[in-house]
Residue frames as qw, qx, qy, qz and C-alpha x, y, z in Angstrom:
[[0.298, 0.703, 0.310, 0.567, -2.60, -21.02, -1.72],
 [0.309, -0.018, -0.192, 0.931, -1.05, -17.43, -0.71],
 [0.072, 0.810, 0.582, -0.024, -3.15, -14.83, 0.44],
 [0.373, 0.217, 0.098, 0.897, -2.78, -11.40, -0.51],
 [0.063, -0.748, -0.516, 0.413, -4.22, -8.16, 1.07],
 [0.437, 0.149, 0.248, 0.852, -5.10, -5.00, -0.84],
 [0.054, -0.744, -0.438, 0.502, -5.94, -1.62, 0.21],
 [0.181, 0.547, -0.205, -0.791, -7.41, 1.00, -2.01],
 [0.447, -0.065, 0.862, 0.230, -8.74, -1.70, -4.79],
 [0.418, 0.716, 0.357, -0.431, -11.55, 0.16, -6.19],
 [0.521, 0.850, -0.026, 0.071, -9.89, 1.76, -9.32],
 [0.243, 0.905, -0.350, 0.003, -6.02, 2.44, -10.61],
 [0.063, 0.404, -0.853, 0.325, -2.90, 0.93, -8.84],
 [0.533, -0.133, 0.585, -0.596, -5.24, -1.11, -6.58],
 [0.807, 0.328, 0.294, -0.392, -7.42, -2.51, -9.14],
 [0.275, 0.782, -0.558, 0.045, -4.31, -3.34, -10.86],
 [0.025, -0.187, 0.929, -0.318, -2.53, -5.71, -8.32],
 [0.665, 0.113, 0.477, -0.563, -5.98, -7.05, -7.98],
 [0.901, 0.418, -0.116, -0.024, -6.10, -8.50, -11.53],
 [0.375, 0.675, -0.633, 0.039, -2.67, -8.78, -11.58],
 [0.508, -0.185, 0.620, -0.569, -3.00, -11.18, -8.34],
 [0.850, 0.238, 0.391, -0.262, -6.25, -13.44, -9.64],
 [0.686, 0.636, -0.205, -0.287, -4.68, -13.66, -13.06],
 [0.087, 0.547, -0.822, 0.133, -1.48, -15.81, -11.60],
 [0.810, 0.034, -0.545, -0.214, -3.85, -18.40, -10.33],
 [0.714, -0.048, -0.584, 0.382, -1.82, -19.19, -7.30],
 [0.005, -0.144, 0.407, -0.902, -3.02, -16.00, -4.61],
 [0.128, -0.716, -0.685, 0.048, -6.36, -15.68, -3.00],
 [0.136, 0.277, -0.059, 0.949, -6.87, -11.72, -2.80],
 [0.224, -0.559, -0.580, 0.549, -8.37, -9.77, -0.26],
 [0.215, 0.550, 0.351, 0.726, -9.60, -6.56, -1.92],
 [0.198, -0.636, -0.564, 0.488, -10.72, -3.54, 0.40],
 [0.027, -0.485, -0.182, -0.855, -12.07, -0.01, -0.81],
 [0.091, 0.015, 0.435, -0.896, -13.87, 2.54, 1.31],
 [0.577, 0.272, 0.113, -0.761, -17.22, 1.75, -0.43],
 [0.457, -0.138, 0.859, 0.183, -17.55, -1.50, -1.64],
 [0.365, 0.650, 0.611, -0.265, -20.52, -0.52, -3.10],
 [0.292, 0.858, -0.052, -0.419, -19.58, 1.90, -5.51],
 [0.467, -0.480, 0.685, 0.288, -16.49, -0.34, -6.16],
 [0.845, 0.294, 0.224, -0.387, -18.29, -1.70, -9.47],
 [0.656, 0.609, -0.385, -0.225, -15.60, -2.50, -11.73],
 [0.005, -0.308, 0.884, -0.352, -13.59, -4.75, -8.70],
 [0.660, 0.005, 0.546, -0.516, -17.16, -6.44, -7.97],
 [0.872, 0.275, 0.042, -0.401, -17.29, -7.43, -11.08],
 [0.352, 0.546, -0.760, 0.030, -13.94, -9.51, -10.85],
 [0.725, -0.323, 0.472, -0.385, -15.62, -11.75, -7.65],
 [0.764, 0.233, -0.597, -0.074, -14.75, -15.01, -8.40],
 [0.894, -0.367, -0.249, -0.066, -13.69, -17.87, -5.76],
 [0.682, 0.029, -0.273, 0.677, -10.32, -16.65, -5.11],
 [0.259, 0.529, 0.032, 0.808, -11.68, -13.10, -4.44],
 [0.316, -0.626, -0.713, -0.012, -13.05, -10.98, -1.64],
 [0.203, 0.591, 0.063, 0.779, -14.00, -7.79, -1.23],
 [0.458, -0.611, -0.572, 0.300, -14.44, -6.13, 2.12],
 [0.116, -0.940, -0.216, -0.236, -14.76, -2.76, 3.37],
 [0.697, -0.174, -0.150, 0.680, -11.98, -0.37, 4.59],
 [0.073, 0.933, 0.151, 0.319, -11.80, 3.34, 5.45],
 [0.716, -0.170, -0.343, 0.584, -8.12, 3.85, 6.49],
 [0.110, -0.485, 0.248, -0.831, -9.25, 7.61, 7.99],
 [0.726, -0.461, -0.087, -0.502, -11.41, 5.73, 10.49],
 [0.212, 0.362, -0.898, 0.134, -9.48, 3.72, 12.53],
 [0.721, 0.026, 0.554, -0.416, -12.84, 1.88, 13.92],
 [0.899, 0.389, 0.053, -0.192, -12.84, 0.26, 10.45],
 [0.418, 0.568, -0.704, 0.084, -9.61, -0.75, 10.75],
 [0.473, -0.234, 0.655, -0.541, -10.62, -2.22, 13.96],
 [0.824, 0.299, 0.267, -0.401, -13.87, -4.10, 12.31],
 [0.708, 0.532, -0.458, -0.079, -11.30, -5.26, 9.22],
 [0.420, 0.419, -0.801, -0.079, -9.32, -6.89, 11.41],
 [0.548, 0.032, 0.535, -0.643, -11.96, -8.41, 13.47],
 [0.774, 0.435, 0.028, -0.460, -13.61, -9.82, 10.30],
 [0.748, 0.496, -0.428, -0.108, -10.07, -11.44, 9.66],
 [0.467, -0.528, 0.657, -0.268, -8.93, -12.80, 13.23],
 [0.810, 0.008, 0.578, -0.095, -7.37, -16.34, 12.56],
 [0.812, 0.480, 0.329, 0.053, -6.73, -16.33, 9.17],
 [0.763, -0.100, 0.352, 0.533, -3.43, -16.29, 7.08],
 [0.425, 0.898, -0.054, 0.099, -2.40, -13.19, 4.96],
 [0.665, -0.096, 0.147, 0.726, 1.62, -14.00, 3.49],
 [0.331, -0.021, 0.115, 0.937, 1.45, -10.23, 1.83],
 [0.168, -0.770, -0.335, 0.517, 0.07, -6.67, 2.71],
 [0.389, 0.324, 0.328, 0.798, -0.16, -4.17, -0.04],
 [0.012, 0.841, 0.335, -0.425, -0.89, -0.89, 1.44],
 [0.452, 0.374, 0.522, 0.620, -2.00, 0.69, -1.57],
 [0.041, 0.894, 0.426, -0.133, -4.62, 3.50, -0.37],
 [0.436, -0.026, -0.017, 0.899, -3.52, 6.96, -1.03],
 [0.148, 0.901, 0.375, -0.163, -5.07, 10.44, -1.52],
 [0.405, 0.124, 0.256, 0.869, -3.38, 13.67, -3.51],
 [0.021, 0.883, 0.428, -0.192, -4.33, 16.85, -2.72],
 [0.568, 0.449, -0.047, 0.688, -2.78, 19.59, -4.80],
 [0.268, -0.920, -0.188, 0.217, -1.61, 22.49, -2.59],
 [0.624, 0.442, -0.194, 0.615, 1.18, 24.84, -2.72],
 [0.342, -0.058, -0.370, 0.862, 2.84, 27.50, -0.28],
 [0.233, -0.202, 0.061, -0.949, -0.24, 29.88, -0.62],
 [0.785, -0.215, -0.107, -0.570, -3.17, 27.70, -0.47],
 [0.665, -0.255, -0.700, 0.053, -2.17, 24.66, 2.02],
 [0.573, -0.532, 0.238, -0.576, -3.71, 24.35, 5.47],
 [0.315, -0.344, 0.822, -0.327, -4.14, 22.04, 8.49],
 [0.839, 0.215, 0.328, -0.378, -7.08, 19.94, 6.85],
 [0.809, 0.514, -0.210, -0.195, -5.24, 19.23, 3.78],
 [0.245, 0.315, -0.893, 0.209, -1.77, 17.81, 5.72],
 [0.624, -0.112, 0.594, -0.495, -4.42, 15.86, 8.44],
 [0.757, 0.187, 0.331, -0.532, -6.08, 14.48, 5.82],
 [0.716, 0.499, -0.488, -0.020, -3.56, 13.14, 3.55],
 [0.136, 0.449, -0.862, 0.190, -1.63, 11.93, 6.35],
 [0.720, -0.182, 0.494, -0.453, -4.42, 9.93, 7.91],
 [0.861, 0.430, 0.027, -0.270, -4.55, 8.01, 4.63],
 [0.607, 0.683, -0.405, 0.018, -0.98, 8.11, 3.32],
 [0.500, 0.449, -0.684, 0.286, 0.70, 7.20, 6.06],
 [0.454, -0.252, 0.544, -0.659, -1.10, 6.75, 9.70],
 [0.858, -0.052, 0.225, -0.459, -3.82, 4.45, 8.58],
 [0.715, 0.428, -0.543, 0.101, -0.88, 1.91, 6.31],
 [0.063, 0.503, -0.713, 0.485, 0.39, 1.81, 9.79],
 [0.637, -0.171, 0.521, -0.543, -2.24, 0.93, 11.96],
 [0.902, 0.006, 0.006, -0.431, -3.23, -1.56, 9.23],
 [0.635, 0.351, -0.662, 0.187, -0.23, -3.26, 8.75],
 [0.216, -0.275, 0.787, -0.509, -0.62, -3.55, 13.69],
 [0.770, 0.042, 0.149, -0.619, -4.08, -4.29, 13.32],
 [0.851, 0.424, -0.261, -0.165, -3.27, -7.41, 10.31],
 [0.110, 0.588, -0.783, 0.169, 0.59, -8.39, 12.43],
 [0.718, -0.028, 0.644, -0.263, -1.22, -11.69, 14.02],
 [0.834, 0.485, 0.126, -0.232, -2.28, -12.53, 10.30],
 [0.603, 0.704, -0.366, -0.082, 0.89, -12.36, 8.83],
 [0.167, -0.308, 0.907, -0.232, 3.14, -14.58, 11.92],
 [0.866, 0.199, 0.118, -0.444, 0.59, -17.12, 10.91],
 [0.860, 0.503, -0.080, 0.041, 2.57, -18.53, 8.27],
 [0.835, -0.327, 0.207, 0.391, 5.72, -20.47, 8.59],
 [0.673, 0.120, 0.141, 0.716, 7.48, -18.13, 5.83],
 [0.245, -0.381, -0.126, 0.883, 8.47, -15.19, 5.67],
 [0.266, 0.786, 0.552, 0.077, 5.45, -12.65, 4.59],
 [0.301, 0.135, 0.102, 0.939, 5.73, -9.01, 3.36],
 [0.040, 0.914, 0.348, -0.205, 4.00, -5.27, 3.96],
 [0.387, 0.434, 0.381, 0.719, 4.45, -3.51, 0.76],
 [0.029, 0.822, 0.418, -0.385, 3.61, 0.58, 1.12],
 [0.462, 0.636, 0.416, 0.456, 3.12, 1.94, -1.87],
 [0.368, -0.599, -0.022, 0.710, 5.23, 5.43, -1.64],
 [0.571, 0.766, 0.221, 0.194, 6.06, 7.57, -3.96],
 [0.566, 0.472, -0.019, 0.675, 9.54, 9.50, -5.29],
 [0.182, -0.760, -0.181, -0.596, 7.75, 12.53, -4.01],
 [0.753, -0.648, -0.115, 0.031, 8.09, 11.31, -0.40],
 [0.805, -0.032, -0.124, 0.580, 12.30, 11.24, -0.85],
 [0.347, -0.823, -0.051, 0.446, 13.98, 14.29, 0.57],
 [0.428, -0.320, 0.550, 0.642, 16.61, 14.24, -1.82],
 [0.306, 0.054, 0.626, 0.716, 14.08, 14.70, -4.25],
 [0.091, 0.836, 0.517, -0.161, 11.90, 17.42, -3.35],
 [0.399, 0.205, 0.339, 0.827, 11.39, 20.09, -5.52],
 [0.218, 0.097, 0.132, -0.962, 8.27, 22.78, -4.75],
 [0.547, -0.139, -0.338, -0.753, 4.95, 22.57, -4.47],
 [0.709, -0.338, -0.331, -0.523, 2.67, 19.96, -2.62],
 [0.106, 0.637, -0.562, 0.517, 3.68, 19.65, 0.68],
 [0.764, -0.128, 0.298, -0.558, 0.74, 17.58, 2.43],
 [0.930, 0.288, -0.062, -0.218, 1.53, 14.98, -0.27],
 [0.567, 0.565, -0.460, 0.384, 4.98, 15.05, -0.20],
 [0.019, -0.290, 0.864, -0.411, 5.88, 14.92, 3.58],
 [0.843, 0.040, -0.021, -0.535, 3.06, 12.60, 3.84],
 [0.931, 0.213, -0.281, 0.091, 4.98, 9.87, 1.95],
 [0.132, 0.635, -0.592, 0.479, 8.17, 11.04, 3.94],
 [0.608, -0.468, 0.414, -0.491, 6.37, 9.95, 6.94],
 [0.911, 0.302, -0.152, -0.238, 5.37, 6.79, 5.11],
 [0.380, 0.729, -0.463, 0.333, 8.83, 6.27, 4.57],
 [0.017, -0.311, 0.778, -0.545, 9.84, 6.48, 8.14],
 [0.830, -0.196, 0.348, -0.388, 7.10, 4.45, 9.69],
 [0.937, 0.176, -0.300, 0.026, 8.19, 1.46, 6.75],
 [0.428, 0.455, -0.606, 0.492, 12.15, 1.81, 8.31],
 [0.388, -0.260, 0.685, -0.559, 11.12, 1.97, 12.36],
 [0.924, 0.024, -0.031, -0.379, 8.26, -0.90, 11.26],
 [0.817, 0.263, -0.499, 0.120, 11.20, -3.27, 9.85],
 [0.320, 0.515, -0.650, 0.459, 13.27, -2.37, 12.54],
 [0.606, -0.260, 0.385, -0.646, 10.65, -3.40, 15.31],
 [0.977, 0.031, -0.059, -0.202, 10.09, -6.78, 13.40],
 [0.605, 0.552, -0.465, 0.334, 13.51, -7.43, 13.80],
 [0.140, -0.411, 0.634, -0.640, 13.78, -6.66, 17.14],
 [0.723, -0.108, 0.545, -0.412, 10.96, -8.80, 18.07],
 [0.292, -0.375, 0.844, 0.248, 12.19, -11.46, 15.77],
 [0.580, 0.452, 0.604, -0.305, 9.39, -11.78, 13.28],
 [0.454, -0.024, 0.669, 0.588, 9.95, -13.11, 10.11],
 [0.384, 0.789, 0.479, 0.002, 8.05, -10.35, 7.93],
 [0.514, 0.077, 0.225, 0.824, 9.93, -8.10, 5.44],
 [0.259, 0.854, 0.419, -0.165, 8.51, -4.66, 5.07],
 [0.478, -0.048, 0.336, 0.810, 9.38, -2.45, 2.44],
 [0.087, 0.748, -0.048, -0.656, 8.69, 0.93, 0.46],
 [0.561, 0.359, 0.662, 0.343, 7.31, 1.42, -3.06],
 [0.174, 0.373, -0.322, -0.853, 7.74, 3.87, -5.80],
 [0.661, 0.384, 0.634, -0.117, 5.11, 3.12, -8.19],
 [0.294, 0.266, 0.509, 0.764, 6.37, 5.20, -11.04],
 [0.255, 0.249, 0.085, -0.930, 4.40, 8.57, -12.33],
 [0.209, 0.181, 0.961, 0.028, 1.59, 6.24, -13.01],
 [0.150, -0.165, -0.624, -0.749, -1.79, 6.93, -15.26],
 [0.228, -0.397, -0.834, 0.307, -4.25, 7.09, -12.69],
 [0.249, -0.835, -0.453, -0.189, -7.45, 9.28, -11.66],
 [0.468, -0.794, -0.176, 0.346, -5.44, 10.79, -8.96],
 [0.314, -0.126, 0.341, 0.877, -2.67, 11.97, -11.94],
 [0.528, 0.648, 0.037, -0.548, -5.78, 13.13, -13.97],
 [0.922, 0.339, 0.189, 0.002, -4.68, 10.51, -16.41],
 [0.195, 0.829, -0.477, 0.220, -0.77, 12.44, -16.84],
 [0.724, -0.494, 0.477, 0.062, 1.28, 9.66, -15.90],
 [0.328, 0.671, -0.588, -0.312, 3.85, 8.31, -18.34],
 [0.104, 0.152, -0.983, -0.025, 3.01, 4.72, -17.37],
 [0.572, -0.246, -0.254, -0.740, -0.20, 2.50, -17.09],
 [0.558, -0.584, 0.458, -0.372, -1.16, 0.94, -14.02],
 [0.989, 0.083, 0.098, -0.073, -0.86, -2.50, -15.33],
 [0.821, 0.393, -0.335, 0.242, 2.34, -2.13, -16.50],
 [0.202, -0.729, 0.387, -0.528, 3.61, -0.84, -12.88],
 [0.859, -0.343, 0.227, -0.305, 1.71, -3.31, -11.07],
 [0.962, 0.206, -0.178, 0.035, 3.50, -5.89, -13.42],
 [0.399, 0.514, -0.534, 0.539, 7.14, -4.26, -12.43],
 [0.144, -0.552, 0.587, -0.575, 6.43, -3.85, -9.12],
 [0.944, -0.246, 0.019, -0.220, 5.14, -7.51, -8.29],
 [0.566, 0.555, -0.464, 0.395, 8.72, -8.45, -9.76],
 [0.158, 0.453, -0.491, 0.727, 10.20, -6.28, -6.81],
 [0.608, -0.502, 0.364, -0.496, 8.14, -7.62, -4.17],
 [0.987, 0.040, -0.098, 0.118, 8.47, -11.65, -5.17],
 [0.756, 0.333, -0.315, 0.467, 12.34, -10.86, -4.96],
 [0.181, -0.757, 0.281, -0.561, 12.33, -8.76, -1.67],
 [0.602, -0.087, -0.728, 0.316, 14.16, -10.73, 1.14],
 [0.532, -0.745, -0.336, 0.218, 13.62, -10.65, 4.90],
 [0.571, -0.459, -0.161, 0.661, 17.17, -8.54, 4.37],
 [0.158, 0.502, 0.354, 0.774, 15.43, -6.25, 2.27],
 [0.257, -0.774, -0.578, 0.034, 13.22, -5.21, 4.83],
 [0.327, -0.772, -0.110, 0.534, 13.31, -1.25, 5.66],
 [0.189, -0.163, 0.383, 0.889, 14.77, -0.16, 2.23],
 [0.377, 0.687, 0.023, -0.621, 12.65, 2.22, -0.25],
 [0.427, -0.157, 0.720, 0.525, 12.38, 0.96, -3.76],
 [0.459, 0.504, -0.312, -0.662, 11.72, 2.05, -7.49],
 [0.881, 0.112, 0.385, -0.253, 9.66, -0.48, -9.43],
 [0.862, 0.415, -0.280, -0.078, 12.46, -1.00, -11.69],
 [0.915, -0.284, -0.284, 0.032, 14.19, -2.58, -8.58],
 [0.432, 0.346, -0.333, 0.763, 16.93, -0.24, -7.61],
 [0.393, -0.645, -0.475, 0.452, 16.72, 1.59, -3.97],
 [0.042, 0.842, 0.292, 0.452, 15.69, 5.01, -3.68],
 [0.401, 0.207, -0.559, 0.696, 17.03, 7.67, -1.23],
 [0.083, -0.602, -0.775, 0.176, 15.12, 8.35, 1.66]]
């Protein structure tokens, strides 16, 4: 049986690929949230294929301690899911609000995806690190207004393209790619999305089961077409 790692699992997208995951039957899932505790509606999925483990990807000791807790042990796909949205615009953003979205959006997806590289050369086939992006992040399609969030995912972006291009270079069979999730229904839209996470999750499993090793480094929209960067 595949294992499967997800970050951010607590609620929306996350909790999402989480059922979506157990409900195939054929993954073991790794679940992580900043608070497991509070996590209640992912505890109450536990079952024998599940487990739920702590993760705070602004801290990079608990990235440290996550992959400590998994030294040794197979993971074939990496869904960095976390994220944060902070609304800002040209008058009211500052240095806290780009720090802190980027620790999340795109620094800590990094570290975990060094921290978790042993786990995934485990396995004789080829594994994947998914990072959940967003539209917003594409240059070509910025338009005004939240800027923390938006070159956030940019980074994002570029860390997934230099990432592939490093696993390449050091010949390691692991694809990594870039997700659009769509304008998705989620706490962090205030419920204004025009899709619901389940039916994202469902498109964008699609587009990861069919990503090849020579996908690796491209940007995709969950209804499987490449995005610009």
């Amino acid at each position: 049986m595949k294992t499967v790692l997800i970050t951010g699992s607590n609620r929306g997208i996350g909790l999402s690929f989480v059922k979506n995951y157990l409900s195939s039957g054929n993954w073991s899932v790794i679940a992580t949230a900043r608070d497991i505790h509070r996590a209640q509606e992912l505890n109450r999925l536990q079952n024998g294929r599940l487990e739920v483990l702590e993760l705070d990807l602004a801290d990079e000791k608990s990235i440290c301690n996550l992959q400590s807790q998994l030294k040794g042990r197979p993971i074939h796909l990496l869904i960095n899911n976390s994220g944060i949205f902070i609304q800002d615009s040209l008058q009211s953003i500052n240095q806290s609000m780009f720090i802190d979205q980027f620790k999340v959006n795109s620094i800590g997806p990094l570290l975990v995806a060094k921290a978790l590289l042993q786990n995934l050369t485990i396995s004789s086939e080829t594994t994947k690190i998914v990072n959940i992006s967003s539209r917003m992040g594409s240059i070509e399609d910025a338009s005004v207004d939240y800027y923390g969030y938006r070159a956030s995912k940019a980074a994002l972006n570029m860390f997934t393209k230099v990432l592939s291009n490093d696993l390449k270079k050091i010949n390691l069979n692991i694809c990594a790619i870039a997700l659009h999730p769509g304008y998705v229904r989620t706490d962090m839209t205030a419920g204004k999305g025009n899709i619901p996470p389940e039916e994202s999750v469902a498109k964008m499993v699609k587009v990861i089961e069919e990503a090849e090793i020579k996908s690796s480094g491209s940007f995709f929209h969950l209804d499987g077409f490449t995005l610009p960067w």
